[in-house]
C-alpha positions as a Markdown table, in Angstrom:
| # | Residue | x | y | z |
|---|---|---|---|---|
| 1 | Unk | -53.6 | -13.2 | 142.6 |
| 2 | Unk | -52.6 | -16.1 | 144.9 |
| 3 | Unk | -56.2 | -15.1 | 146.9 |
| 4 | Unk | -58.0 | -16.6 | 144.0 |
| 5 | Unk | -56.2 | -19.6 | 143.1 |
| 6 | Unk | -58.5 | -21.6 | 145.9 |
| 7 | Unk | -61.9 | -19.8 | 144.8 |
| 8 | Unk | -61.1 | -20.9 | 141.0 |
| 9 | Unk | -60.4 | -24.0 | 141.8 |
| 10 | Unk | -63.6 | -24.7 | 143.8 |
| 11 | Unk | -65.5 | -23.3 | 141.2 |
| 12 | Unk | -63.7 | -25.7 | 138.4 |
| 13 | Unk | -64.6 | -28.3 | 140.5 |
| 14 | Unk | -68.5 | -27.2 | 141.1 |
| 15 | Unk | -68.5 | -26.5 | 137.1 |
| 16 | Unk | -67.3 | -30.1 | 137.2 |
| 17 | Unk | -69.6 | -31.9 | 139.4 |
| 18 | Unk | -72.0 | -30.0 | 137.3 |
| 19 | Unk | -71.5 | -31.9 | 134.3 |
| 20 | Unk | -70.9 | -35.3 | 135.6 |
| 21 | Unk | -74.6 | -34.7 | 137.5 |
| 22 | Unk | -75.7 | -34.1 | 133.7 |
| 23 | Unk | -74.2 | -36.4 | 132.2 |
| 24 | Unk | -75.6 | -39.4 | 134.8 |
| 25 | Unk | -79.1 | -38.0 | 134.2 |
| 26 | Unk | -78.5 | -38.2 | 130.1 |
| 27 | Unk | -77.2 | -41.8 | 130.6 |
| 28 | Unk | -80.3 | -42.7 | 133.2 |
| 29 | Unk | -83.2 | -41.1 | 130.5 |
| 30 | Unk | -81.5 | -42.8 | 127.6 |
| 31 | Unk | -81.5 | -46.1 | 129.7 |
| 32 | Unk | -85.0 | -45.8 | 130.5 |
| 33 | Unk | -85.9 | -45.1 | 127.1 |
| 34 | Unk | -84.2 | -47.6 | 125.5 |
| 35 | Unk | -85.7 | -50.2 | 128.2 |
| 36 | Unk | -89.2 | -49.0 | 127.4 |
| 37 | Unk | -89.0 | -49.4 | 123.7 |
| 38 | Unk | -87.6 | -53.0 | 124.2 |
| 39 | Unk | -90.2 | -53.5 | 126.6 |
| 40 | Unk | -92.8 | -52.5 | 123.4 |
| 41 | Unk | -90.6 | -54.5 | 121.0 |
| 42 | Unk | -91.2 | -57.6 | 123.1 |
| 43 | Unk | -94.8 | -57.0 | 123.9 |
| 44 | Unk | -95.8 | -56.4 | 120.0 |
| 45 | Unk | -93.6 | -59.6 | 119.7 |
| 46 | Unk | -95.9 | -61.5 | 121.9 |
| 47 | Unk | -99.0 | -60.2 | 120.9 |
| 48 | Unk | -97.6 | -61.4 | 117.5 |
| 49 | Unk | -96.7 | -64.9 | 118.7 |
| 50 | Unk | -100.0 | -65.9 | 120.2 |
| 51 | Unk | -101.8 | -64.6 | 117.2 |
| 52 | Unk | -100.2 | -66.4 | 115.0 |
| 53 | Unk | -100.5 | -69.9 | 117.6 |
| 54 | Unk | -104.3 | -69.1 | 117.7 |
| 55 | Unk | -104.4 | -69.1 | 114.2 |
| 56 | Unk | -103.0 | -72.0 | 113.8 |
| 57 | Unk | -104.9 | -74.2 | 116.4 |
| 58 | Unk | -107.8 | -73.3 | 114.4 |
| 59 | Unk | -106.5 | -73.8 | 111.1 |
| 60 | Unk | -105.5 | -77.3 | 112.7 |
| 61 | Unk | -108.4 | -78.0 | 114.2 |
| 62 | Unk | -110.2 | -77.4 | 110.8 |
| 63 | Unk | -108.2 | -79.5 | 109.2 |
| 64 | Unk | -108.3 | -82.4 | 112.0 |
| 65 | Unk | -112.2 | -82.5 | 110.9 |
| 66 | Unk | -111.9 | -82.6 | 107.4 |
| 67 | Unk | -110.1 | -85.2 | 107.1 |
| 68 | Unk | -111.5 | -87.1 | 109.9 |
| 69 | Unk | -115.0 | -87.0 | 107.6 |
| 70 | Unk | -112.2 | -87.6 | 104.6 |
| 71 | Unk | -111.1 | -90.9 | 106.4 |
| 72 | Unk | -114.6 | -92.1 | 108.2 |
| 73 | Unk | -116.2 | -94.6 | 106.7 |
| 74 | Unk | -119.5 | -94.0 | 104.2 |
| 75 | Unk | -122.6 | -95.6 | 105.5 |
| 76 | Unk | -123.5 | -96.6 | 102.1 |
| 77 | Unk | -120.6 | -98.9 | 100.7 |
């Protein structure tokens, strides 16, 4: 019975490595999916952004012109 004692405990300790390896690999796939959905997150953010600064360069650009013909003076007064 002694014999063994050294096999068994190899083998615990393979069994061992063995889930630590997994465990690594879980942790390293759930890190590199979590980093790629941020990575979406923040480009739908940006997209977002400059839409909505586009949109309002032009909605200030519109109204820059109306009321510069709002404010210039009438030819016939």
């Amino acid at each position: 019975m002694h014999l063994f004692i050294p096999i068994l405990a190899a083998d615990y300790a393979m069994e061992r490595r063995r889930e630590a390896d997994h465990r690594r690999l879980v942790a390293l796939v759930t890190e590199h999916e979590t980093s790629l959905l941020r990575r979406v997150a923040a480009q739908v953010l940006v997209a977002i952004s400059r839409a909505s600064a586009s949109a309002v360069r032009r909605l200030d650009a519109c109204l820059a012109d109306d009321l510069g013909r709002a404010l210039a003076p009438t030819d016939g007064v």
